[in-house]
KOLROVEX-498874 format. One record per atom (N, C-alpha, C): residue in three letters; atom name; y, z, x; residue number from 1. Coordinates in steps of 0.02 Angstrom, whole numbers, m for minus. Last residue first. Layout:
REM KOLROVEX-498874
SITE  aa at     c2     c3     c1   i
SITE ala CA      Y      Z      X NUM
...
REM end
This chain:
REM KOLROVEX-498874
SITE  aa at     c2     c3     c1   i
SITE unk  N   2491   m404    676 191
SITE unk CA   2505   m368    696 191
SITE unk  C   2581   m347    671 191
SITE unk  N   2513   m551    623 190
SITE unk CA   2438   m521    635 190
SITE unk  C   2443   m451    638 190
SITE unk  N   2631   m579    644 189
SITE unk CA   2595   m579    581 189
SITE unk  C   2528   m563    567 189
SITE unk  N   2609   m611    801 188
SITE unk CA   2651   m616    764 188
SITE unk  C   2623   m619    679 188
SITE unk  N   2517   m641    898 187
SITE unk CA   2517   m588    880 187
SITE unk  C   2557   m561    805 187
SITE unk  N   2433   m795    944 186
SITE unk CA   2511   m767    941 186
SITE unk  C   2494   m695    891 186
SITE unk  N   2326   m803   1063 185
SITE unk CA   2325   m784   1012 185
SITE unk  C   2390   m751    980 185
SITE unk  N   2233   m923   1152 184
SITE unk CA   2317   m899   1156 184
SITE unk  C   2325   m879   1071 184
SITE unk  N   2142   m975   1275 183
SITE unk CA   2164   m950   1220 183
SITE unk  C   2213   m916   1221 183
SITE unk  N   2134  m1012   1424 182
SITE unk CA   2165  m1060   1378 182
SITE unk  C   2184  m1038   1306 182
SITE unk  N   1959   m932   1430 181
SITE unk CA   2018   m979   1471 181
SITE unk  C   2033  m1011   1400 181
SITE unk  N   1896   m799   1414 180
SITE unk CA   1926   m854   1353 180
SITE unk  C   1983   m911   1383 180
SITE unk  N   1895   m682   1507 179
SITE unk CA   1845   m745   1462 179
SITE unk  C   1843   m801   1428 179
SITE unk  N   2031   m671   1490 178
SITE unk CA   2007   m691   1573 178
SITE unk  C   1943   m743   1548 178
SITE unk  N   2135   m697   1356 177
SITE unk CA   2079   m661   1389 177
SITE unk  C   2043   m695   1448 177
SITE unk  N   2260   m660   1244 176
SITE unk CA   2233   m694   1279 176
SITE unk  C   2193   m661   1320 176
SITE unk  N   2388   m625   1126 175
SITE unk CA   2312   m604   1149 175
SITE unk  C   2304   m659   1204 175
SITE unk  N   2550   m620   1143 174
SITE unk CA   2505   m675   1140 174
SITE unk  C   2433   m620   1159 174
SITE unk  N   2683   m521   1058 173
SITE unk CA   2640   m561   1110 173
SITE unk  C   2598   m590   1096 173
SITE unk  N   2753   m489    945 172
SITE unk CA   2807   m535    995 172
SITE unk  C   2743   m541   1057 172
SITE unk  N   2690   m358    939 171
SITE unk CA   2678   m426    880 171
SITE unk  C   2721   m490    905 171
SITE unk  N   2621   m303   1079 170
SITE unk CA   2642   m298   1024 170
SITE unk  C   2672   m363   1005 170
SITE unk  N   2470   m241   1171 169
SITE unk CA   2508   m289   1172 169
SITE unk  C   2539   m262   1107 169
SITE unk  N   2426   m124   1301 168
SITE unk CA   2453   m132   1240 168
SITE unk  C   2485   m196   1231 168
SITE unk  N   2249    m83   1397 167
SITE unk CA   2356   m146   1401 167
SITE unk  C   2357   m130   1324 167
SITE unk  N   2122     m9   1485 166
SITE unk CA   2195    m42   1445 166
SITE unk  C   2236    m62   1440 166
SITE unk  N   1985    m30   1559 165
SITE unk CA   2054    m23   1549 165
SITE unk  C   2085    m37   1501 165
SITE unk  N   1822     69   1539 164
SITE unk CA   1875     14   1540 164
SITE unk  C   1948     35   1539 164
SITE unk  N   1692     56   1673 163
SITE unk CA   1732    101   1614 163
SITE unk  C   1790     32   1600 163
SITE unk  N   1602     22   1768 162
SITE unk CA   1582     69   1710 162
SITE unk  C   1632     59   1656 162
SITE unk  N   1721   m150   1800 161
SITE unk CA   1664    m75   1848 161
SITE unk  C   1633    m42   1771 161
SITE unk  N   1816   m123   1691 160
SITE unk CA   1819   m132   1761 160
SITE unk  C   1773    m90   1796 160
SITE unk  N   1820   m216   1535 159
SITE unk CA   1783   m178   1572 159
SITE unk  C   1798   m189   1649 159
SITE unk  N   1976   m193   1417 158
SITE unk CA   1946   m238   1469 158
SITE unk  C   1908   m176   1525 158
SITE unk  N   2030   m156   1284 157
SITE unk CA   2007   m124   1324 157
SITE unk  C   1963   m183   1357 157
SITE unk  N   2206   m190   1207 156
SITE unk CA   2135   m233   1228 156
SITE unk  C   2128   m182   1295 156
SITE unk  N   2267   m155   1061 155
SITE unk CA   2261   m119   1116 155
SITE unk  C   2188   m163   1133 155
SITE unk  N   2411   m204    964 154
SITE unk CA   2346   m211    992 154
SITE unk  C   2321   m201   1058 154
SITE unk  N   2513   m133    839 153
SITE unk CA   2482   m179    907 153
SITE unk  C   2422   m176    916 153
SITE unk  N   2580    m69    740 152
SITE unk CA   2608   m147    776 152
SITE unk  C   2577   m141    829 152
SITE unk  N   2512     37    668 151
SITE unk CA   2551     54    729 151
SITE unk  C   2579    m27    761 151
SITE unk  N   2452    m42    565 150
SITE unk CA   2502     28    545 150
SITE unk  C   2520     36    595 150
SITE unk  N   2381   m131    636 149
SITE unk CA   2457   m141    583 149
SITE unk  C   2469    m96    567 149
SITE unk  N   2296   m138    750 148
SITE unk CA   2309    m97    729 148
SITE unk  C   2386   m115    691 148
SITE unk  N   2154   m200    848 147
SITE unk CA   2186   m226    813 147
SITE unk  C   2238   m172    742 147
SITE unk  N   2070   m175    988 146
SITE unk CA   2080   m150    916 146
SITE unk  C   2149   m187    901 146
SITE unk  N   1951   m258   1095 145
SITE unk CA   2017   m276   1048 145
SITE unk  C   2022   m232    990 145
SITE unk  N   1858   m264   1206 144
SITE unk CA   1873   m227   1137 144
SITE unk  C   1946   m224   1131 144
SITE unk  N   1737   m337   1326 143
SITE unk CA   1811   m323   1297 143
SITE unk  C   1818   m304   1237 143
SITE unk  N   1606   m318   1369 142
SITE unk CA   1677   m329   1436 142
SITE unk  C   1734   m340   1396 142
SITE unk  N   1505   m213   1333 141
SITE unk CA   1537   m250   1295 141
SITE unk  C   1606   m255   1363 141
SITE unk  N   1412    m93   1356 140
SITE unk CA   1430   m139   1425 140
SITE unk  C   1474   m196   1378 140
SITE unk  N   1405     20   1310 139
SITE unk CA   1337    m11   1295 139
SITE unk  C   1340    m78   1351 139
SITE unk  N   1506    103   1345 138
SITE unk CA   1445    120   1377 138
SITE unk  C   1383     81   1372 138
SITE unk  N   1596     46   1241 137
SITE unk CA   1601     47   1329 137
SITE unk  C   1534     61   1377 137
SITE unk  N   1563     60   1138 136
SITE unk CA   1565      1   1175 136
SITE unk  C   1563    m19   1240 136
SITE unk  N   1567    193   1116 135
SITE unk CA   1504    153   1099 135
SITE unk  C   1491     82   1141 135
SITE unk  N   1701    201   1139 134
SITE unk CA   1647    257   1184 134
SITE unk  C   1567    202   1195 134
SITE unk  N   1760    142   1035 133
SITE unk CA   1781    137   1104 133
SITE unk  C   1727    168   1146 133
SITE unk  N   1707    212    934 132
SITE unk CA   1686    154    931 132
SITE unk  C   1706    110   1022 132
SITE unk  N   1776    341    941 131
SITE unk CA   1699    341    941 131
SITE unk  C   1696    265    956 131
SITE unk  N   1904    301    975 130
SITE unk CA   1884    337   1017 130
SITE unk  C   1800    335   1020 130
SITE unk  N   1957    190    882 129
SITE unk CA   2019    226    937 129
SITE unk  C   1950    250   1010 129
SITE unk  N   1895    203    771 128
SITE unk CA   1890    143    806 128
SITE unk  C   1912    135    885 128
SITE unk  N   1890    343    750 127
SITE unk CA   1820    306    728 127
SITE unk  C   1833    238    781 127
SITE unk  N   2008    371    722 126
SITE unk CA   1964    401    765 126
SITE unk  C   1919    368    771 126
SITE unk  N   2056    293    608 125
SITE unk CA   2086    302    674 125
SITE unk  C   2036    311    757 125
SITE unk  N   1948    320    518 124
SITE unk CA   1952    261    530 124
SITE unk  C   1990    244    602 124
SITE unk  N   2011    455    488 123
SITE unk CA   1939    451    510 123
SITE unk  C   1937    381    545 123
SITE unk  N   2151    436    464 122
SITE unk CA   2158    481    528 122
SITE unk  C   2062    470    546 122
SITE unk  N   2192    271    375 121
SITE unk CA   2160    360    358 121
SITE unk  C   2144    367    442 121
SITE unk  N   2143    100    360 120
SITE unk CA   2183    168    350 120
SITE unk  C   2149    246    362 120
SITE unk  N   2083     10    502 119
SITE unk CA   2076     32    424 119
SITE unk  C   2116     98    414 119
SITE unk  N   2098    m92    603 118
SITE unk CA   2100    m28    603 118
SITE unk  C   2102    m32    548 118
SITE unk  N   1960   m220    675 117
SITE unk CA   2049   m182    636 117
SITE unk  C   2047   m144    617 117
SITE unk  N   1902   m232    809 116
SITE unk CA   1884   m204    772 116
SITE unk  C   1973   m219    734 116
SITE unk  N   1816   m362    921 115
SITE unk CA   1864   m346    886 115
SITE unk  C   1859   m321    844 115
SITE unk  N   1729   m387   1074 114
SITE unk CA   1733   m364    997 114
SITE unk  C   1795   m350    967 114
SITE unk  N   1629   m491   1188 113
SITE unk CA   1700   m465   1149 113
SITE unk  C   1692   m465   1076 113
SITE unk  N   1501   m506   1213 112
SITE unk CA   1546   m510   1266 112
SITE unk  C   1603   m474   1222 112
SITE unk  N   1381   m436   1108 111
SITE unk CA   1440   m484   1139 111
SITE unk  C   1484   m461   1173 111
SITE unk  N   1202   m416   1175 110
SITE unk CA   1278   m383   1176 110
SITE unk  C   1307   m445   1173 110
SITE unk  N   1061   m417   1075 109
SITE unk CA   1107   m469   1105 109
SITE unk  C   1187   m438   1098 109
SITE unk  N    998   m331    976 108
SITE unk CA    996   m327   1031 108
SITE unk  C   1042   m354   1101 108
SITE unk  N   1003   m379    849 107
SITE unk CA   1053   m334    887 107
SITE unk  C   1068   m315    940 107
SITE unk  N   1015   m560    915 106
SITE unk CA   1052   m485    886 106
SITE unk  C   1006   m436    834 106
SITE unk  N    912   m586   1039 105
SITE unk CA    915   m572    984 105
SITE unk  C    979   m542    969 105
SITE unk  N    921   m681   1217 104
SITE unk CA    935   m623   1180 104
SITE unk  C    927   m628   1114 104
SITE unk  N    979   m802   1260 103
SITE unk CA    892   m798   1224 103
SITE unk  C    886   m732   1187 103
SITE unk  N   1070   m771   1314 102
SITE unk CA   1053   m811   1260 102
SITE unk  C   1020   m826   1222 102
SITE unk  N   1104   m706   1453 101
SITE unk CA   1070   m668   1401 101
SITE unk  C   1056   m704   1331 101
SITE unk  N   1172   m795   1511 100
SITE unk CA   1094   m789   1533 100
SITE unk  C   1058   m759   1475 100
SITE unk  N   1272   m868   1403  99
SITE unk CA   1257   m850   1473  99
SITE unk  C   1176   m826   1476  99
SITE unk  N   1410   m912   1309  98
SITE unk CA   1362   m951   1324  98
SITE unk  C   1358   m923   1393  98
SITE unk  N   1464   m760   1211  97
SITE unk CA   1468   m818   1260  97
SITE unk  C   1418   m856   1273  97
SITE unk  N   1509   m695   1046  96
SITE unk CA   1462   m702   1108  96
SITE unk  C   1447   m769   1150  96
SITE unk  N   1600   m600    977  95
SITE unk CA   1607   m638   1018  95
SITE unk  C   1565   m640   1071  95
SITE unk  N   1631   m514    821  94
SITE unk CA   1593   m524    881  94
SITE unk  C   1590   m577    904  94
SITE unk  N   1720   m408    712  93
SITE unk CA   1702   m488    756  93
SITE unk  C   1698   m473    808  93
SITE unk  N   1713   m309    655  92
SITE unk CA   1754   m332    617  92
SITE unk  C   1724   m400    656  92
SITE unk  N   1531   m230    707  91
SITE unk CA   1598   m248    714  91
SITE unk  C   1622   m293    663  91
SITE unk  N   1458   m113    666  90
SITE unk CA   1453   m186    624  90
SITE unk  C   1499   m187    653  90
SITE unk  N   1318    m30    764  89
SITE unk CA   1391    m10    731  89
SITE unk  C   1382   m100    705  89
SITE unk  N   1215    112    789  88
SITE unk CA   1204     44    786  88
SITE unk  C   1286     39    736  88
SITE unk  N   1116    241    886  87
SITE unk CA   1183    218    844  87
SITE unk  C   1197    136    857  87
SITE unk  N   1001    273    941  86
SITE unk CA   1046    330    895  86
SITE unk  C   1096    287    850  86
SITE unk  N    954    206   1057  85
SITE unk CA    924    210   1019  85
SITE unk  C    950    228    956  85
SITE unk  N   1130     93   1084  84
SITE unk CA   1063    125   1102  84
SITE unk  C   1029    156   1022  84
SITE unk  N   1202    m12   1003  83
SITE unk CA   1199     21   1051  83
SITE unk  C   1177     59   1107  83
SITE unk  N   1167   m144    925  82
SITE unk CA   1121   m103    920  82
SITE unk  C   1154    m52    995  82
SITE unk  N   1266   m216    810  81
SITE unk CA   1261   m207    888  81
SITE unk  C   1211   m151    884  81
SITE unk  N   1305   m363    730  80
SITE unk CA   1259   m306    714  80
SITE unk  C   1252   m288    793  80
SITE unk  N   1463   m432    644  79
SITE unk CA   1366   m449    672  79
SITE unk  C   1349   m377    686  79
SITE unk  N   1557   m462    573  78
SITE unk CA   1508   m398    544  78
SITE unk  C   1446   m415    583  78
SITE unk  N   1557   m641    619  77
SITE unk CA   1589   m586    547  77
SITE unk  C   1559   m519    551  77
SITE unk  N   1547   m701    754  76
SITE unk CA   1521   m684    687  76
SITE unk  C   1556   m620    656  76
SITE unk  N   1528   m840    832  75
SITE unk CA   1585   m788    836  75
SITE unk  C   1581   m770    768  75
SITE unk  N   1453   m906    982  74
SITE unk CA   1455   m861    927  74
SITE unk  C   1519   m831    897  74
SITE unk  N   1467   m942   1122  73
SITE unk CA   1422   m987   1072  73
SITE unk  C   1409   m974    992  73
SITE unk  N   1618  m1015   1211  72
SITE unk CA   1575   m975   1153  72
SITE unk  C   1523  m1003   1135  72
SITE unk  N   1599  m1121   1307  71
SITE unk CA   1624  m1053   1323  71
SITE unk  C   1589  m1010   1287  71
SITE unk  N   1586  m1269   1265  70
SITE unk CA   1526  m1229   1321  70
SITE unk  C   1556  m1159   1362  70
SITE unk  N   1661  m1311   1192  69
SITE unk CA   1589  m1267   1146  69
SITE unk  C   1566  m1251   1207  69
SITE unk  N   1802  m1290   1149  68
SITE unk CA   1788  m1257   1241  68
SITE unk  C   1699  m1239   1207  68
SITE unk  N   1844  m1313   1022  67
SITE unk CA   1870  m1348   1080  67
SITE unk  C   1831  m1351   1166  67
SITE unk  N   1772  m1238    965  66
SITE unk CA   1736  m1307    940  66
SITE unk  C   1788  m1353   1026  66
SITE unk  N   1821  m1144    999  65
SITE unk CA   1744  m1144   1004  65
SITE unk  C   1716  m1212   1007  65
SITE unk  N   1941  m1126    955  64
SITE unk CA   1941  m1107   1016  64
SITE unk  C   1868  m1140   1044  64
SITE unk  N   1909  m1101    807  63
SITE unk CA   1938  m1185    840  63
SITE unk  C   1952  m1187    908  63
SITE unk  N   1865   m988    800  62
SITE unk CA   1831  m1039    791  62
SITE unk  C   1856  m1106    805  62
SITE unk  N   1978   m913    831  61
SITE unk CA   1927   m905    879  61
SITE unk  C   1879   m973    872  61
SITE unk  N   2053   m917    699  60
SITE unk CA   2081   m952    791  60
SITE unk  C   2031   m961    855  60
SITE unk  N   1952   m892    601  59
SITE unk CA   1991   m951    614  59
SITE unk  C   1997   m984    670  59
SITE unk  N   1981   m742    657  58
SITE unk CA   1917   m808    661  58
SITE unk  C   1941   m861    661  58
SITE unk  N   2114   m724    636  57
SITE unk CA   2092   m730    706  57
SITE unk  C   2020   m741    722  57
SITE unk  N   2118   m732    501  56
SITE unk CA   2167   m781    545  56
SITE unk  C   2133   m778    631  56
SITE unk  N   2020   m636    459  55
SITE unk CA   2027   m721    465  55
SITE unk  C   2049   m754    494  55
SITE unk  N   2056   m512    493  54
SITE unk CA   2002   m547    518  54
SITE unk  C   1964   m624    488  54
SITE unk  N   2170   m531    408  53
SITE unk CA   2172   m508    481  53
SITE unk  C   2138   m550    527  53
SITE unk  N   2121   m525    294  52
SITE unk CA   2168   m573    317  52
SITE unk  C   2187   m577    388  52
SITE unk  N   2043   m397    273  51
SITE unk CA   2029   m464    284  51
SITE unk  C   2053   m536    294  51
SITE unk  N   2160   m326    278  50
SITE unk CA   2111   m307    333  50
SITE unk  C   2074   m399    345  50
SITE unk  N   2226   m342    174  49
SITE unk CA   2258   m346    245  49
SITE unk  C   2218   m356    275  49
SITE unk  N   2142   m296     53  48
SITE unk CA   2153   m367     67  48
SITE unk  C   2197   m404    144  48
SITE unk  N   2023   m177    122  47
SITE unk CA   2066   m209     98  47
SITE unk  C   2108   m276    113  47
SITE unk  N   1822   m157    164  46
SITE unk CA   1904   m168    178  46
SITE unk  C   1952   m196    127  46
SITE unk  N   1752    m12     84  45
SITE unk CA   1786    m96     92  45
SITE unk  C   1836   m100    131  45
SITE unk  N   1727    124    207  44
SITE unk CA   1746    117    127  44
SITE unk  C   1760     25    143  44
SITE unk  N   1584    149    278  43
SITE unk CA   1649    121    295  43
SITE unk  C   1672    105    233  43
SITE unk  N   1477    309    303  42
SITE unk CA   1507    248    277  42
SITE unk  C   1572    222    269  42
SITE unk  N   1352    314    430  41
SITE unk CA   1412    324    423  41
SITE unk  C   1434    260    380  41
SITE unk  N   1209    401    441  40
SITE unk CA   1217    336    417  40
SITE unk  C   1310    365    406  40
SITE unk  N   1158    450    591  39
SITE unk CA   1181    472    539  39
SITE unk  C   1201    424    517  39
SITE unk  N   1121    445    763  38
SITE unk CA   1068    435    712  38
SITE unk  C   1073    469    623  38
SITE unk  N   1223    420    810  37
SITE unk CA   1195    482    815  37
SITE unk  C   1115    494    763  37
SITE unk  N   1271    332    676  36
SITE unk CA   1292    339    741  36
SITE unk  C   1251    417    743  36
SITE unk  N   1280    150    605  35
SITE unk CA   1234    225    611  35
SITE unk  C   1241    245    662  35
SITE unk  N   1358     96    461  34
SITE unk CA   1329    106    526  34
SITE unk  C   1285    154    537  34
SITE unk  N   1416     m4    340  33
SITE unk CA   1372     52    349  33
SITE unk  C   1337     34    414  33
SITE unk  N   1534    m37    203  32
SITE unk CA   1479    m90    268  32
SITE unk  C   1440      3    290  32
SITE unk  N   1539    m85      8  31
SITE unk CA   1528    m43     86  31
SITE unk  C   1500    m59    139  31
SITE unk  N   1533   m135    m83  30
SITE unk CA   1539   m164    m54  30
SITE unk  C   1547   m128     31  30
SITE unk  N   1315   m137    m59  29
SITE unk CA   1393   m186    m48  29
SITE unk  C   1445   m127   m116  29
SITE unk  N   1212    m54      0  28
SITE unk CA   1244    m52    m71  28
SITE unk  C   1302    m80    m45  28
SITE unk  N   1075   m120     93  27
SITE unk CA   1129    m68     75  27
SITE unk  C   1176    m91     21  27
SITE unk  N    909    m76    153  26
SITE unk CA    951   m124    111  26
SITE unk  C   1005    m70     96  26
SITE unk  N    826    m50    321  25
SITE unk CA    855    m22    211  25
SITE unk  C    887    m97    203  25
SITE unk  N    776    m82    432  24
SITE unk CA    729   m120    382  24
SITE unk  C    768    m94    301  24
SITE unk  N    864    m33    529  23
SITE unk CA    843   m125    521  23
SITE unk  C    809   m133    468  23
SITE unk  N    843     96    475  22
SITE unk CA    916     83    461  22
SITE unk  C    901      0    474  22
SITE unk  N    720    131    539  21
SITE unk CA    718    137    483  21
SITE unk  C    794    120    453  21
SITE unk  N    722    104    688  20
SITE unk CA    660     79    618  20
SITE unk  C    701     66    534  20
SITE unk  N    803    210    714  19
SITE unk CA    826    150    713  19
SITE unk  C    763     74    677  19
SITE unk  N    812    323    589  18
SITE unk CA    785    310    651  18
SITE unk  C    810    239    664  18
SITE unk  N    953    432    497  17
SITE unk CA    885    361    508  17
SITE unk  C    870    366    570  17
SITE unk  N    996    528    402  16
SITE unk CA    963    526    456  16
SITE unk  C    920    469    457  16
SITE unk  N   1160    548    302  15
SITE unk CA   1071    539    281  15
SITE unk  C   1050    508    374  15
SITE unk  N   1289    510    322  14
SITE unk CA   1262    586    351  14
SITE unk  C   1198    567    344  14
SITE unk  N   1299    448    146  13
SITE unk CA   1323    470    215  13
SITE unk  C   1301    527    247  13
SITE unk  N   1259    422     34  12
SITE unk CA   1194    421    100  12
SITE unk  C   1227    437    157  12
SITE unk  N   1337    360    m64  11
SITE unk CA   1304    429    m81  11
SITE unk  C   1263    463      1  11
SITE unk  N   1326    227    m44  10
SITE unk CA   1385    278    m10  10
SITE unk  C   1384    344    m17  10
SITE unk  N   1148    210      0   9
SITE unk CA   1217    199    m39   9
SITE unk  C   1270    242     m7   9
SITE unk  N   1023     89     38   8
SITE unk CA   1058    157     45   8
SITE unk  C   1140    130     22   8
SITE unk  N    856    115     m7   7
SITE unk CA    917     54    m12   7
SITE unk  C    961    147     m1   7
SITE unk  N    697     49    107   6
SITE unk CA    746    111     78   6
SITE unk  C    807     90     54   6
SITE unk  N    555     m9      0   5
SITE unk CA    627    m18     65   5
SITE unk  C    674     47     33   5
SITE unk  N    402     83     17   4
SITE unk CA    463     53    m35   4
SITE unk  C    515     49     m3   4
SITE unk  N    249     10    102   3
SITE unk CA    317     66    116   3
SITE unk  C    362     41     79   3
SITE unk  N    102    m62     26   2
SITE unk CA    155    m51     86   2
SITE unk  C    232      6     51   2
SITE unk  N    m59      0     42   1
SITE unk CA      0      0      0   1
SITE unk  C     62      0     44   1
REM end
């Protein structure tokens, strides 16, 4: 007799998965849902900013792709990062290059660059600012872009060695990235 899928809801926050057991639930839209420490954490929807956000700069990424196809090979909505055993997060967008690791699977398959936007409320702050910064850094991701309109900017953490650095850009600048020869992301209305 096989095993009933587990479906998990916003009711489920805090609820304990294994990493078995969070690849195989099903989850209650419209909520996204991670798992950190091995605790199901839930992300209320995003709102209509949020997803305008993370359009305009798909969008830009995706015509970056089709221009330079032997840079990117990916650039996905909410893909799926398996961090280590404990905690598995959805980035806003993932950016994965054309390199050795290709053959890789997601979740398993690190992207090169993530972009998170910041969502309202002091949890969402923390969450993207510091837990999600921690997550990334240690899993080896070589860039993290938060993306933040309640504060006008954008903070790109670039990996040097273990750990990473920082730069603030604001809405009068251009994103751009060592990875990304030639991209040029005007900031302006994004931010």
């Amino acid at each position: 007799m096989s095993k009933p899928q587990l479906f998990i809801t916003d009711a489920d926050a805090g609820l304990e998965l294994s990493a078995d057991e969070y690849a195989e639930a099903d989850f209650q839209p419209p909520c996204k849902y991670e798992r950190a420490q091995r605790r199901i954490i839930v992300l209320p929807p995003p709102g209509h900013f949020h997803f305008l956000i993370v359009e305009r700069i798909h969008e830009l990424l995706v015509t970056y792709k089709f221009a330079h196809k032997n840079v990117i090979q990916h650039v996905i909505q909410e893909s799926w990062i398996a961090i280590n055993k404990k905690t598995d997060r959805r980035p806003d967008l993932a950016v994965y290059l054309h390199n050795q690791d290709a053959q890789q699977q997601i979740p398993q398959r690190l992207p090169e660059i993530v972009f998170e936007i910041v969502s309202p409320g002091n949890d969402a702050h923390d969450r993207d600012y510091v837990e999600k910064r921690n997550d990334y850094e240690q899993a080896g991701v070589q860039e993290y872009v938060i993306v933040d309109r309640f504060e006008h900017r954008v903070t790109v953490l670039r990996r040097d060695g273990e750990t990473f650095v920082e730069s603030t850009l604001q809405d009068d600048d251009e994103y751009t990235s060592p990875l990304l020869p030639g991209l040029e992301i005007p900031l302006q209305g994004i931010v």
